[in-house]
PDB file of N, CA, C and O in Angstrom, chain B, residues numbered from 101:
ATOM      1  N   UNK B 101      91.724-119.506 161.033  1.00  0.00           N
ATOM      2  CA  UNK B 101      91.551-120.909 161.391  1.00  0.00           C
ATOM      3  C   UNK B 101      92.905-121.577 161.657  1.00  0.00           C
ATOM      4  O   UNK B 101      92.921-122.723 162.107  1.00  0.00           O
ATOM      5  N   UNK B 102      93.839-121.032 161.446  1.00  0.00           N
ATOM      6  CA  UNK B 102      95.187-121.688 160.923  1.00  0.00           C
ATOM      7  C   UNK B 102      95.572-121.088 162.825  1.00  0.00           C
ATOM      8  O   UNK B 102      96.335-121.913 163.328  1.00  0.00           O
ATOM      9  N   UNK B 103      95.374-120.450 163.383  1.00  0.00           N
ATOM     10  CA  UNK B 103      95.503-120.248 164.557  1.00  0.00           C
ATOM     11  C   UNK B 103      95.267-121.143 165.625  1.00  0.00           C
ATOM     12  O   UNK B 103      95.919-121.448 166.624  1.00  0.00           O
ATOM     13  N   UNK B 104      93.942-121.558 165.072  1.00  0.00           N
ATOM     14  CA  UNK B 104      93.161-122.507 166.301  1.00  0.00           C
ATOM     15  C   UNK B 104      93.462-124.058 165.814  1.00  0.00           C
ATOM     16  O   UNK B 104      93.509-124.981 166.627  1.00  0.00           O
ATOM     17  N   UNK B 105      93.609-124.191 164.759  1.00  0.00           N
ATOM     18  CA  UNK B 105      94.464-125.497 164.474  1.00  0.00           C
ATOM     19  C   UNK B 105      95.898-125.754 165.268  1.00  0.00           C
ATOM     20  O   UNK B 105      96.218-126.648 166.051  1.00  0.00           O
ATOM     21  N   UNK B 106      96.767-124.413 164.665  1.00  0.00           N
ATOM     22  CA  UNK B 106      98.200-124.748 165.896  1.00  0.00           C
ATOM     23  C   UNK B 106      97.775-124.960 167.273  1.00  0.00           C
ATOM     24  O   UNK B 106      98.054-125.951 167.949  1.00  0.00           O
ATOM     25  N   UNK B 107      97.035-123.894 167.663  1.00  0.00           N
ATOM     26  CA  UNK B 107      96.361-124.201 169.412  1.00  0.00           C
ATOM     27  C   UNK B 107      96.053-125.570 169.353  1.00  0.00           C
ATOM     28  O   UNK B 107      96.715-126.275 170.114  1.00  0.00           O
ATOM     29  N   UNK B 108      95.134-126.184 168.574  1.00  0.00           N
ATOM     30  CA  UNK B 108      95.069-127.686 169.121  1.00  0.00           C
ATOM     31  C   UNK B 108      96.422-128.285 168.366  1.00  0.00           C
ATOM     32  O   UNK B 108      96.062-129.462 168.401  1.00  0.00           O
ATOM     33  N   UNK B 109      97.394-128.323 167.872  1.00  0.00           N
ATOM     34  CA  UNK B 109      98.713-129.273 167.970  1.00  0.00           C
ATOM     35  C   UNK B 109      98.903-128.947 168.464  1.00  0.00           C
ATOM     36  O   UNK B 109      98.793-129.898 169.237  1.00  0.00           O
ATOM     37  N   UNK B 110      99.431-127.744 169.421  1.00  0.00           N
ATOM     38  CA  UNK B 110     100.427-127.108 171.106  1.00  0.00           C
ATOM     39  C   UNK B 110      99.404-128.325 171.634  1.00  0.00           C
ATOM     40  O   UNK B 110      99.898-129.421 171.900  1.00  0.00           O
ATOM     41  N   UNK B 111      98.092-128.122 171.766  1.00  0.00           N
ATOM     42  CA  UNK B 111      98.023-129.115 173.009  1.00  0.00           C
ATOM     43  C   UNK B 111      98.045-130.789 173.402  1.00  0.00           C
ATOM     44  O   UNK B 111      98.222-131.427 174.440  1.00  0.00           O
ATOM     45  N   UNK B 112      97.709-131.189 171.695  1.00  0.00           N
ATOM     46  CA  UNK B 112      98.322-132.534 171.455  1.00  0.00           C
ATOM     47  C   UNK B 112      99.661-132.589 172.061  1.00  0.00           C
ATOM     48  O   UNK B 112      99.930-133.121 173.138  1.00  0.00           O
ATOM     49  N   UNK B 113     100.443-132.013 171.298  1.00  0.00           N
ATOM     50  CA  UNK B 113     101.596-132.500 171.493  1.00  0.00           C
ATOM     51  C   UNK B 113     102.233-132.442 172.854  1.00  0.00           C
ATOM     52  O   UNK B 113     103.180-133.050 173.354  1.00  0.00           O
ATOM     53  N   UNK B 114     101.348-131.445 173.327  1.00  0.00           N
ATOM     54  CA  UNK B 114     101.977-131.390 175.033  1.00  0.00           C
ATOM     55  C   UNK B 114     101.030-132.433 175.921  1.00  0.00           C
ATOM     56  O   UNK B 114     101.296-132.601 177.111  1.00  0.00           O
ATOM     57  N   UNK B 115      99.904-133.132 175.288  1.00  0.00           N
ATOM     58  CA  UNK B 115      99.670-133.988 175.937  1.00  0.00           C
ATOM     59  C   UNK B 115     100.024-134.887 175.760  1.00  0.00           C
ATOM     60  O   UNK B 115      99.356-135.781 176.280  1.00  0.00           O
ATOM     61  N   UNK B 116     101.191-135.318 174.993  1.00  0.00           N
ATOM     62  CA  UNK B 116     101.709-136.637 174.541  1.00  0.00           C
ATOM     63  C   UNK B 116     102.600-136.429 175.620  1.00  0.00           C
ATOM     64  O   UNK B 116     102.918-137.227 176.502  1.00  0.00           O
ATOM     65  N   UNK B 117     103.049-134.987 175.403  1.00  0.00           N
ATOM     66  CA  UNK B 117     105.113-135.065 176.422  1.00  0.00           C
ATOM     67  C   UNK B 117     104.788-135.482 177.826  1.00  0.00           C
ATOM     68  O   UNK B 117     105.436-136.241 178.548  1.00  0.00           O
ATOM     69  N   UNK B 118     103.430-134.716 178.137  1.00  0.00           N
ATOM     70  CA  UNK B 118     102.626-134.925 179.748  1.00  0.00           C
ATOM     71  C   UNK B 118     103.139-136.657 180.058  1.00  0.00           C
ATOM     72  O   UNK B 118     103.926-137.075 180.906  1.00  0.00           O
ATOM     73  N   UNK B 119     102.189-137.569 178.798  1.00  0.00           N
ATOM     74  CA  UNK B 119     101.550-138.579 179.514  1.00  0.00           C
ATOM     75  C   UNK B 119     103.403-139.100 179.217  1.00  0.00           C
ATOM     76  O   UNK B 119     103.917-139.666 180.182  1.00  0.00           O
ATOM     77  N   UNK B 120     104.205-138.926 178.097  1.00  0.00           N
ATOM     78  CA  UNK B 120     105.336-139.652 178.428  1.00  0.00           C
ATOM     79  C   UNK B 120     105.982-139.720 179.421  1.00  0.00           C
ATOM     80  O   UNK B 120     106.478-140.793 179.764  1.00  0.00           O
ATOM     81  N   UNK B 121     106.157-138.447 180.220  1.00  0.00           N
ATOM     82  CA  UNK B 121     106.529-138.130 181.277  1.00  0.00           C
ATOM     83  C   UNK B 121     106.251-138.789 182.643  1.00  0.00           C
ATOM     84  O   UNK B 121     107.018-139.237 183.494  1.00  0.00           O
ATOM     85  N   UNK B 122     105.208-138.723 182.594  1.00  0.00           N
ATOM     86  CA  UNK B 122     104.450-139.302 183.854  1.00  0.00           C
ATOM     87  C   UNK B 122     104.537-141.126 183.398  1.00  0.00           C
ATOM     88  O   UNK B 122     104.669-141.967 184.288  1.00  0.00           O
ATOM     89  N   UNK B 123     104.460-141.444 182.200  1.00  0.00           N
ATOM     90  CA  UNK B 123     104.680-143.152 182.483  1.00  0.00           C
ATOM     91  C   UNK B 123     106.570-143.253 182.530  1.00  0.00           C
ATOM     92  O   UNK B 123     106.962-144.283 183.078  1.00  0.00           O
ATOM     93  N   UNK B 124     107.464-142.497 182.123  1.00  0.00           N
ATOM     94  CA  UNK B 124     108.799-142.482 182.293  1.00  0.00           C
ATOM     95  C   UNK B 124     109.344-142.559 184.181  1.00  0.00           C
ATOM     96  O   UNK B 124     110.061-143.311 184.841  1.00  0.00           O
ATOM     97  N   UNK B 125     108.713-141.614 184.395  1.00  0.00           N
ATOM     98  CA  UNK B 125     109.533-141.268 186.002  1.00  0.00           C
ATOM     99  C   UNK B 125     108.301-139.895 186.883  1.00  0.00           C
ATOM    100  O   UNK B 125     108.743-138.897 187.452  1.00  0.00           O
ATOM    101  N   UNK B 126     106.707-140.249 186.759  1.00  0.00           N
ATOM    102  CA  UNK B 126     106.277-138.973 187.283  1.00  0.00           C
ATOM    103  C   UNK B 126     107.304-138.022 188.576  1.00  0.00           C
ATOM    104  O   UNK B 126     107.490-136.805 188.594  1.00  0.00           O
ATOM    105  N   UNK B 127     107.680-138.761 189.276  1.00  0.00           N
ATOM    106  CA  UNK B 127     108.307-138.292 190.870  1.00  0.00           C
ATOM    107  C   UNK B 127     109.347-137.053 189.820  1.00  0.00           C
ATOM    108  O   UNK B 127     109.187-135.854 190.048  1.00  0.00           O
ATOM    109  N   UNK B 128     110.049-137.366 189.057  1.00  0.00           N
ATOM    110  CA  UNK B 128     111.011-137.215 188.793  1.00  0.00           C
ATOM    111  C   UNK B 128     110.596-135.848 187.793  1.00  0.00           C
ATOM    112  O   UNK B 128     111.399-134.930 187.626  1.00  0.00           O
ATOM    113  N   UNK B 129     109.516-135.859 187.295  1.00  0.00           N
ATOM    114  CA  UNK B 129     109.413-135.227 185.753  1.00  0.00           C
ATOM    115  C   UNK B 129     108.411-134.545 186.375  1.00  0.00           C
ATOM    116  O   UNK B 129     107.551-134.277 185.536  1.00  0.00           O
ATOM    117  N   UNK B 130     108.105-134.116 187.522  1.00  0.00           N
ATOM    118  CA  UNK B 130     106.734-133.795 188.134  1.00  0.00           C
ATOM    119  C   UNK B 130     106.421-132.104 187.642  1.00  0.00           C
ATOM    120  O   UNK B 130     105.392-131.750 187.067  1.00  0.00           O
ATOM    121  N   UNK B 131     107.837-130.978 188.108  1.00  0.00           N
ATOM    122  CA  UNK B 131     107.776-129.668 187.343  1.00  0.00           C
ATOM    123  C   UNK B 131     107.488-129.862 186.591  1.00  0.00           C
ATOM    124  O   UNK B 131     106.270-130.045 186.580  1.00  0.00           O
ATOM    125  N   UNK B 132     108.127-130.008 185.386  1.00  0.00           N
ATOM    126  CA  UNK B 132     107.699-130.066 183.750  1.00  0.00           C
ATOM    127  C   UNK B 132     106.750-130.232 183.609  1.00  0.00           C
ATOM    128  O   UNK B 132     106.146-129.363 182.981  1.00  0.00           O
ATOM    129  N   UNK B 133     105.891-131.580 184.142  1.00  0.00           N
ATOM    130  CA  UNK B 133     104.763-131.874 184.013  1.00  0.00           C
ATOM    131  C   UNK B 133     103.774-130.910 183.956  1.00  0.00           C
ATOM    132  O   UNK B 133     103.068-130.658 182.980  1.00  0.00           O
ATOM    133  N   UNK B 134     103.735-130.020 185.781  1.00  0.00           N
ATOM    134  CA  UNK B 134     103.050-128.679 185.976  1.00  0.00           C
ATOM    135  C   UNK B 134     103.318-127.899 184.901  1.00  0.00           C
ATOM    136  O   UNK B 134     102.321-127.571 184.258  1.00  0.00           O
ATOM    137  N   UNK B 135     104.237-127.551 184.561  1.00  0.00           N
ATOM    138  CA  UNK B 135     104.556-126.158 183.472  1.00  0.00           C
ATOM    139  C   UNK B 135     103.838-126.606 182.139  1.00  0.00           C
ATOM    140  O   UNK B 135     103.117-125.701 181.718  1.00  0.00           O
ATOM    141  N   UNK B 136     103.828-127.605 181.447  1.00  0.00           N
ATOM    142  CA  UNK B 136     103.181-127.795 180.564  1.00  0.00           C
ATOM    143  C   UNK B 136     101.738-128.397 180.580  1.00  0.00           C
ATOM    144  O   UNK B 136     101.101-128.560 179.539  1.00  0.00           O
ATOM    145  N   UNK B 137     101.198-128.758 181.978  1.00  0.00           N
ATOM    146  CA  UNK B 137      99.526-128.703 182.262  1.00  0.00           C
ATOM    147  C   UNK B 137      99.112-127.411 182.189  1.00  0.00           C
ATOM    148  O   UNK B 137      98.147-127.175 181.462  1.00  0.00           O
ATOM    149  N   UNK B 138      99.611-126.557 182.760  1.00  0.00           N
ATOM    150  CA  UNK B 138      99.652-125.074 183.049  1.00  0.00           C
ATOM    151  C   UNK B 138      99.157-124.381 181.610  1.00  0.00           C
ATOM    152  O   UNK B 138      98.091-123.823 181.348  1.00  0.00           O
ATOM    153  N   UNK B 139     100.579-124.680 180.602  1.00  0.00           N
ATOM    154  CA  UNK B 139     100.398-124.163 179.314  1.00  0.00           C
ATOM    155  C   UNK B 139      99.248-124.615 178.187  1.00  0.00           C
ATOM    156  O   UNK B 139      98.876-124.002 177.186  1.00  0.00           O
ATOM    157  N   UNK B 140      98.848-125.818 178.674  1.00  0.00           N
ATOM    158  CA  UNK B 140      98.134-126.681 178.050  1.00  0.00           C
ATOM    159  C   UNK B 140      96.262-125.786 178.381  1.00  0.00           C
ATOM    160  O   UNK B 140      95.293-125.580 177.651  1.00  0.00           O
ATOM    161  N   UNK B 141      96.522-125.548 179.604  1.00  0.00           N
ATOM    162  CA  UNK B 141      95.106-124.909 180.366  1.00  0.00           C
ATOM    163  C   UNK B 141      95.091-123.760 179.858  1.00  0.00           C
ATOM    164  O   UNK B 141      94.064-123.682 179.184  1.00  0.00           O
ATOM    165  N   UNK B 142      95.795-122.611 179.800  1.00  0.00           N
ATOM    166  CA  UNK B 142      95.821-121.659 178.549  1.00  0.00           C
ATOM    167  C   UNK B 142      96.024-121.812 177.091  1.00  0.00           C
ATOM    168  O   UNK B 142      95.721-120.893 176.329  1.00  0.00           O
ATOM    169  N   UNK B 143      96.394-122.640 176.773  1.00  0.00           N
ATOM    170  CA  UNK B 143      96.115-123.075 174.864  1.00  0.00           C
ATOM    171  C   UNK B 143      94.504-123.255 174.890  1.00  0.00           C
ATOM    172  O   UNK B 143      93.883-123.086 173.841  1.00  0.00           O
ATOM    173  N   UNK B 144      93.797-123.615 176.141  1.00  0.00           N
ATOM    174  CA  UNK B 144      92.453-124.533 176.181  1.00  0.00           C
ATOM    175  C   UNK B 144      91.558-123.531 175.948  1.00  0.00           C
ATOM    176  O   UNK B 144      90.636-123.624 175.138  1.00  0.00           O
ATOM    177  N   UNK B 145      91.934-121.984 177.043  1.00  0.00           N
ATOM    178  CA  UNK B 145      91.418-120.875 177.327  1.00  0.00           C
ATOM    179  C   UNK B 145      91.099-120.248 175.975  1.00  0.00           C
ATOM    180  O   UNK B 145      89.982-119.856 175.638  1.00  0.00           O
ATOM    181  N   UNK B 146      92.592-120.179 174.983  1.00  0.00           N
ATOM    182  CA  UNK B 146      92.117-119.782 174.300  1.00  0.00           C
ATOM    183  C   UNK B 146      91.762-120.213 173.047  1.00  0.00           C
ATOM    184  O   UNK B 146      91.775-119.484 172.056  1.00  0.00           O
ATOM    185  N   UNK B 147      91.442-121.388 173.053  1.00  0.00           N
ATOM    186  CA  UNK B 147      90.628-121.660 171.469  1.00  0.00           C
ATOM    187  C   UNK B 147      89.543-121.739 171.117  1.00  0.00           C
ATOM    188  O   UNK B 147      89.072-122.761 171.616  1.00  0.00           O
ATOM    189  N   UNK B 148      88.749-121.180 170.452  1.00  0.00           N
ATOM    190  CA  UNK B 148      87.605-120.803 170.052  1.00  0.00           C
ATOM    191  C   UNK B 148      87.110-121.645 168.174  1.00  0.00           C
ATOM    192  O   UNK B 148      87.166-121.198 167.028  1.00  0.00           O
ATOM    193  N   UNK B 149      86.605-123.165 168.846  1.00  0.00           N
ATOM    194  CA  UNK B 149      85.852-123.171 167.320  1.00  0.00           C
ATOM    195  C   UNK B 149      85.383-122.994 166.461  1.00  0.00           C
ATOM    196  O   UNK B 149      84.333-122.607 166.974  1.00  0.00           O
ATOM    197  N   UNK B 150      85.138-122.898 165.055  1.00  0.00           N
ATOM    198  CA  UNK B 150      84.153-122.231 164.345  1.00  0.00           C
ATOM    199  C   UNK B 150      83.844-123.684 163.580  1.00  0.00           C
ATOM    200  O   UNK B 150      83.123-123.647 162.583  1.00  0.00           O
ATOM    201  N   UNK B 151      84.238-124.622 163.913  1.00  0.00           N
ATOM    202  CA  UNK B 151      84.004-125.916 163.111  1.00  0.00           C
ATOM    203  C   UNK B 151      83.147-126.881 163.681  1.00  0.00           C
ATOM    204  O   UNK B 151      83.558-127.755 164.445  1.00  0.00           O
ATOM    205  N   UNK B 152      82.152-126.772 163.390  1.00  0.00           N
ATOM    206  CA  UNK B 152      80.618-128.032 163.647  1.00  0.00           C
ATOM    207  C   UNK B 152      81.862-129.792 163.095  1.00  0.00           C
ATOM    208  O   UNK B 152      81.963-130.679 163.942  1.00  0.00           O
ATOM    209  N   UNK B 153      82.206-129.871 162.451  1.00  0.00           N
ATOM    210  CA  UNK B 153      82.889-130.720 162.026  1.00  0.00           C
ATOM    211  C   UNK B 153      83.924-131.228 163.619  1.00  0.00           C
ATOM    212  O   UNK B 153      84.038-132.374 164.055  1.00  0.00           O
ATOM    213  N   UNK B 154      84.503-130.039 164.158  1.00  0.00           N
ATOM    214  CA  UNK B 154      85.274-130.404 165.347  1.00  0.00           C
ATOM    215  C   UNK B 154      84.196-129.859 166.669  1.00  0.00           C
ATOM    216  O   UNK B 154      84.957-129.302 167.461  1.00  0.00           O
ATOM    217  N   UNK B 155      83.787-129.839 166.828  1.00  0.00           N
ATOM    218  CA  UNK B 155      82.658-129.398 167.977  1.00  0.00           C
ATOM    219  C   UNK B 155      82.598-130.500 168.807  1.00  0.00           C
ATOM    220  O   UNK B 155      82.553-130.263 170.014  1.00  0.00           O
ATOM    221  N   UNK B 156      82.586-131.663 168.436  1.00  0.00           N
ATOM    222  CA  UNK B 156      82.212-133.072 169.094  1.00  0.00           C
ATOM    223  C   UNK B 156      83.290-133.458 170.125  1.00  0.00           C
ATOM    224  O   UNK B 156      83.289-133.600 171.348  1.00  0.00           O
ATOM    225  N   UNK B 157      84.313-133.581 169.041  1.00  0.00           N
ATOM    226  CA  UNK B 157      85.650-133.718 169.575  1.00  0.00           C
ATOM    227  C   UNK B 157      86.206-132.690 170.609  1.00  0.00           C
ATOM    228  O   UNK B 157      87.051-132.938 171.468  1.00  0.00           O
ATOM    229  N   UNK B 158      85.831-131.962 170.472  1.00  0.00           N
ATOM    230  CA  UNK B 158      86.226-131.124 171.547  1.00  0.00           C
ATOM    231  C   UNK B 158      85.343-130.962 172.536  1.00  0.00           C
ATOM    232  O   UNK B 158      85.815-130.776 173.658  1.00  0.00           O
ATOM    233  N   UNK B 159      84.153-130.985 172.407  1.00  0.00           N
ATOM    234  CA  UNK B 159      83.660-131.264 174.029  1.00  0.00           C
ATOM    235  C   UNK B 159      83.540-132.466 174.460  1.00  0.00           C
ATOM    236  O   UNK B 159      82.745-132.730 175.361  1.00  0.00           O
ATOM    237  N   UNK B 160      84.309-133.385 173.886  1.00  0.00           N
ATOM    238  CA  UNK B 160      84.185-134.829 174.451  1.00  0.00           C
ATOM    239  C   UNK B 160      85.686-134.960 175.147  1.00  0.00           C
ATOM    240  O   UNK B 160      86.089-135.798 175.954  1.00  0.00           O
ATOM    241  N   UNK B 161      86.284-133.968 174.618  1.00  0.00           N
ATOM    242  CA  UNK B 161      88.171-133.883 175.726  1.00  0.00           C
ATOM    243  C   UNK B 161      87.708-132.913 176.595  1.00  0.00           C
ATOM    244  O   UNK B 161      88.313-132.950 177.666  1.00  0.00           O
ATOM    245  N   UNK B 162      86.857-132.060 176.528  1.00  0.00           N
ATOM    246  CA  UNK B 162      86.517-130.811 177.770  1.00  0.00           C
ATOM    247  C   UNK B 162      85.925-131.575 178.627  1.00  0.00           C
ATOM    248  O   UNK B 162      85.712-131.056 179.723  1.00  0.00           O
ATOM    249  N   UNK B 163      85.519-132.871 178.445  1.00  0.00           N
ATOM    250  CA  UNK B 163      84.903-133.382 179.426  1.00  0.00           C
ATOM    251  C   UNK B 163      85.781-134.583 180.174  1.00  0.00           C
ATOM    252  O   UNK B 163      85.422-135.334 181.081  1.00  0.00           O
ATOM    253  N   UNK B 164      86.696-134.525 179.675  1.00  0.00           N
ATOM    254  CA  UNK B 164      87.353-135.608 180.397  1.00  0.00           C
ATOM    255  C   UNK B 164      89.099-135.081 180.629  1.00  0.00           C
ATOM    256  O   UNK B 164      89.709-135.860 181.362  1.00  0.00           O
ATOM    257  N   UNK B 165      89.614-134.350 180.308  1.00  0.00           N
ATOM    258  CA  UNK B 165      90.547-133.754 180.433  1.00  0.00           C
ATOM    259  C   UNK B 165      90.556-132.954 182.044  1.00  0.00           C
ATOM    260  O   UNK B 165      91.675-132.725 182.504  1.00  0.00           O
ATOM    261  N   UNK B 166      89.240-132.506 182.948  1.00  0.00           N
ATOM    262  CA  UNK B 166      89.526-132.557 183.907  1.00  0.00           C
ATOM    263  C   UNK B 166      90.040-133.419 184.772  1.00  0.00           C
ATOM    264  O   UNK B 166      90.895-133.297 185.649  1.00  0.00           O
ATOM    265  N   UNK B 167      89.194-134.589 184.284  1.00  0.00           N
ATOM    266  CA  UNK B 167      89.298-135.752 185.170  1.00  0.00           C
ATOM    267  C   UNK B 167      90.805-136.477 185.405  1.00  0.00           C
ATOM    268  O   UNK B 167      91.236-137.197 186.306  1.00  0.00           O
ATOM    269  N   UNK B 168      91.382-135.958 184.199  1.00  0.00           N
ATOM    270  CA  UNK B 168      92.638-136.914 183.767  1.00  0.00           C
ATOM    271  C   UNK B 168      93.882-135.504 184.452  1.00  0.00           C
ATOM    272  O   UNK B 168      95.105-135.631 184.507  1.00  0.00           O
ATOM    273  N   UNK B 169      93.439-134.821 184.692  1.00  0.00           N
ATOM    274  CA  UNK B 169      94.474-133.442 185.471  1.00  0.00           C
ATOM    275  C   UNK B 169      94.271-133.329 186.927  1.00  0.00           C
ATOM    276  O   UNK B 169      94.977-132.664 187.686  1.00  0.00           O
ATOM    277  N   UNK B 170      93.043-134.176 187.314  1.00  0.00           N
ATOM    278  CA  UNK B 170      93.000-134.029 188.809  1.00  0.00           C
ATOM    279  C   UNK B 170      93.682-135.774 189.124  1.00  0.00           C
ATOM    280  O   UNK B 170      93.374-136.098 190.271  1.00  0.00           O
ATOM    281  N   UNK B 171      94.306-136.640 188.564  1.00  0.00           N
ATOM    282  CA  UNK B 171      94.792-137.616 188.699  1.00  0.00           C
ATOM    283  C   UNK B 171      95.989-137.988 187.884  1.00  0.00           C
ATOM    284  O   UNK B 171      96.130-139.143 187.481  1.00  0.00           O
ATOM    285  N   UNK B 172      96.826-137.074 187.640  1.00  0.00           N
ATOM    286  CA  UNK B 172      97.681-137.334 186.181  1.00  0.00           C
ATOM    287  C   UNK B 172      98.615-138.587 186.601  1.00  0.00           C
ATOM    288  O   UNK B 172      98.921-139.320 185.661  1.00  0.00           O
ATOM    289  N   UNK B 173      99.095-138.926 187.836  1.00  0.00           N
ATOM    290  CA  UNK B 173      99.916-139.912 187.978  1.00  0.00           C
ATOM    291  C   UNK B 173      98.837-141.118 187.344  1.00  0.00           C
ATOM    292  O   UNK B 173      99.398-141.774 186.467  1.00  0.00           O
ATOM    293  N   UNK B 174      97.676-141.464 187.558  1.00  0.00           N
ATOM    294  CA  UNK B 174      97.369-142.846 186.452  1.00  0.00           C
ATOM    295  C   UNK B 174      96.511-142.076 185.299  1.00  0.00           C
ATOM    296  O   UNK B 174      95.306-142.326 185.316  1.00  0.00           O
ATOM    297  N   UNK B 175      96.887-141.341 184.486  1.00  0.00           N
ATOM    298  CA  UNK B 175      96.009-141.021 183.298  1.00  0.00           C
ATOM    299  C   UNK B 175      97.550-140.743 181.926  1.00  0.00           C
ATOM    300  O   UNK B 175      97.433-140.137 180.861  1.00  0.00           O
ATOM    301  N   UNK B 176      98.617-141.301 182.373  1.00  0.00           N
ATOM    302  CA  UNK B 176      99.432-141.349 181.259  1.00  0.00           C
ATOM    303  C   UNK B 176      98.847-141.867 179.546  1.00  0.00           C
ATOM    304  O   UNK B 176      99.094-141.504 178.396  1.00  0.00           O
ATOM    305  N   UNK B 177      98.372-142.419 179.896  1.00  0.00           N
ATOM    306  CA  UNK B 177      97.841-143.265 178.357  1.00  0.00           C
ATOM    307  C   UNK B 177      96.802-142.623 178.144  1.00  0.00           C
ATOM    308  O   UNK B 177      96.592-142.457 176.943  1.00  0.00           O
ATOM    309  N   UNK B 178      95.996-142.153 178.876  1.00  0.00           N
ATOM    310  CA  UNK B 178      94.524-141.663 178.795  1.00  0.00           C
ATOM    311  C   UNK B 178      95.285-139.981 177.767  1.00  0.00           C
ATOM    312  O   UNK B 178      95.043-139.486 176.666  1.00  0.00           O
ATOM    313  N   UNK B 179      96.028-139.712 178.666  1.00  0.00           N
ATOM    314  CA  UNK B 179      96.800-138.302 177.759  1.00  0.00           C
ATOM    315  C   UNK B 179      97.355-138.457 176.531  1.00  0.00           C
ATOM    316  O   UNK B 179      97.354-137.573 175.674  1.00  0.00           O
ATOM    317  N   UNK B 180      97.999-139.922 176.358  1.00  0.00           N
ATOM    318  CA  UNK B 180      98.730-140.027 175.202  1.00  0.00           C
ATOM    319  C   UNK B 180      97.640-140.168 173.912  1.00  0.00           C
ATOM    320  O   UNK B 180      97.680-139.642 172.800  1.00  0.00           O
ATOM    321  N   UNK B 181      96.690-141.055 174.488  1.00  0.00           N
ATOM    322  CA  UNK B 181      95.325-141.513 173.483  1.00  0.00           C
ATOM    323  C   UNK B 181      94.432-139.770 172.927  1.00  0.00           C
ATOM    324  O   UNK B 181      93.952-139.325 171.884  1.00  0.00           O
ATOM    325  N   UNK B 182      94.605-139.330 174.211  1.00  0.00           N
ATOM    326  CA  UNK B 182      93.539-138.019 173.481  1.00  0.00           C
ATOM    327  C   UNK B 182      94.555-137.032 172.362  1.00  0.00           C
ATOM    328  O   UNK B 182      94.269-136.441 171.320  1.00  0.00           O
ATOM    329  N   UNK B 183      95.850-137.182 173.133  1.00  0.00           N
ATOM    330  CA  UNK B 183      97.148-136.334 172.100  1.00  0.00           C
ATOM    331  C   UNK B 183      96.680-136.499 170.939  1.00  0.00           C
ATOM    332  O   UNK B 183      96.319-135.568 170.219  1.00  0.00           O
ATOM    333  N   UNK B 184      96.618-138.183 170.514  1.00  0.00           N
ATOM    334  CA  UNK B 184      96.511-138.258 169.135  1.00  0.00           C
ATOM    335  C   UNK B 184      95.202-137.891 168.464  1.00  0.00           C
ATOM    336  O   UNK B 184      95.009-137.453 167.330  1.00  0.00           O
ATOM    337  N   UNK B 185      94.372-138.166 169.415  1.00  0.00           N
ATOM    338  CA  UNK B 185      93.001-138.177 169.014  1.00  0.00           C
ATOM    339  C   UNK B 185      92.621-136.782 168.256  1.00  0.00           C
ATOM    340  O   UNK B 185      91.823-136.597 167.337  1.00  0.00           O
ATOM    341  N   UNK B 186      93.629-135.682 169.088  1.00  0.00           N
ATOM    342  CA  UNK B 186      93.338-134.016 168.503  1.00  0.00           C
ATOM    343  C   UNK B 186      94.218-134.038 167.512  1.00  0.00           C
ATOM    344  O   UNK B 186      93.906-133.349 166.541  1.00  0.00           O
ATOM    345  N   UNK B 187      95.484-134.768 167.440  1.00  0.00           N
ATOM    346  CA  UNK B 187      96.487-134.553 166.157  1.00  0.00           C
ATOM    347  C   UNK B 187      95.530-134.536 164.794  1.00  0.00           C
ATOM    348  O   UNK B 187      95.398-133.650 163.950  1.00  0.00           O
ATOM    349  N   UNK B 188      94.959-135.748 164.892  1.00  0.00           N
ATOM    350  CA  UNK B 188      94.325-136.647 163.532  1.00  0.00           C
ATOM    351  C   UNK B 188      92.958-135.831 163.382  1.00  0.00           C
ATOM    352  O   UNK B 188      92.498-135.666 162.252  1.00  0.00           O
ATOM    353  N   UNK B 189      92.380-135.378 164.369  1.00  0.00           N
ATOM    354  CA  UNK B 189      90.682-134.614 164.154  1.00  0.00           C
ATOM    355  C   UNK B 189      91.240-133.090 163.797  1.00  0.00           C
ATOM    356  O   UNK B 189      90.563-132.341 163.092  1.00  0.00           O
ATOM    357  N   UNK B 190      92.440-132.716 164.301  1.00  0.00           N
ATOM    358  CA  UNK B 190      93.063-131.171 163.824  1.00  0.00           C
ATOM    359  C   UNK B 190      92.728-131.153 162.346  1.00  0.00           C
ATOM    360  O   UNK B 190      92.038-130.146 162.189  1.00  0.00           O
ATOM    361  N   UNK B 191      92.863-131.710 161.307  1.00  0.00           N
ATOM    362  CA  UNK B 191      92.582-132.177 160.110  1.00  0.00           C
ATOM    363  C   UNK B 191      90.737-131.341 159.222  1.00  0.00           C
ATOM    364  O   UNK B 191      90.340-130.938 158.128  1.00  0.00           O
ATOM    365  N   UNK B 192      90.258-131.513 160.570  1.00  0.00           N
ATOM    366  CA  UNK B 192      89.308-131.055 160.692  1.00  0.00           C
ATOM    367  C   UNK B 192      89.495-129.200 160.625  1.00  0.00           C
ATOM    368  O   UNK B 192      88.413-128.622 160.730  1.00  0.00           O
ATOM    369  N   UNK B 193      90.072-128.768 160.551  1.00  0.00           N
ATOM    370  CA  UNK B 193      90.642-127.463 161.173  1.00  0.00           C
ATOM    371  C   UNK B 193      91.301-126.865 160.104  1.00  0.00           C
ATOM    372  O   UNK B 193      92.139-126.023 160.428  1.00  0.00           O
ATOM    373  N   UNK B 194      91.172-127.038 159.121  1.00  0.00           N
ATOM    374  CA  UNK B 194      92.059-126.831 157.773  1.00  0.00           C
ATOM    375  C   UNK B 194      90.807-126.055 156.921  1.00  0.00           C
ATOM    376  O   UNK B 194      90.992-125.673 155.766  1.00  0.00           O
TER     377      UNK B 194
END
């Protein structure tokens, strides 16, 4: 379990750096951005729940985490809000 907990902080936390990025300077921060959507889409690949407790939470970001990657120049906050949202429900994952 202690696996799929780090998998969801890698992807918090890279959805925080995402959305900082993109409200800082997107034009500017645009690689990085890719390389860590990229990494973020394989952390996604591979985590596998075993927690009814986190089940919710996670298909309620599987469902909107496309939406917010096919538009990332206005979904900065939308990234920063779900970052935390998995930090604090990771908790769940213990």
């Amino acid at each position: 379990m202690k696996h799929q907990k780090q998998l969801v902080m890698d992807i918090a936390m890279n959805l925080n750096r995402i959305g900082n990025w993109i409200a800082d300077d997107f034009g500017k921060n645009y690689k990085k951005i890719k390389v860590f959507v990229e990494n973020n889409d394989e952390y996604i690949r591979q985590f596998k729940y075993e927690n009814n407790l986190f089940e919710k939470t996670w298909s309620n970001f599987l469902l909107v985490y496309p939406s917010f990657k096919s538009d990332l120049k206005n979904n900065a906050e939308n990234l920063m809000t779900w970052g935390n949202i998995l930090t604090h429900r990771s908790k769940l994952l213990d």
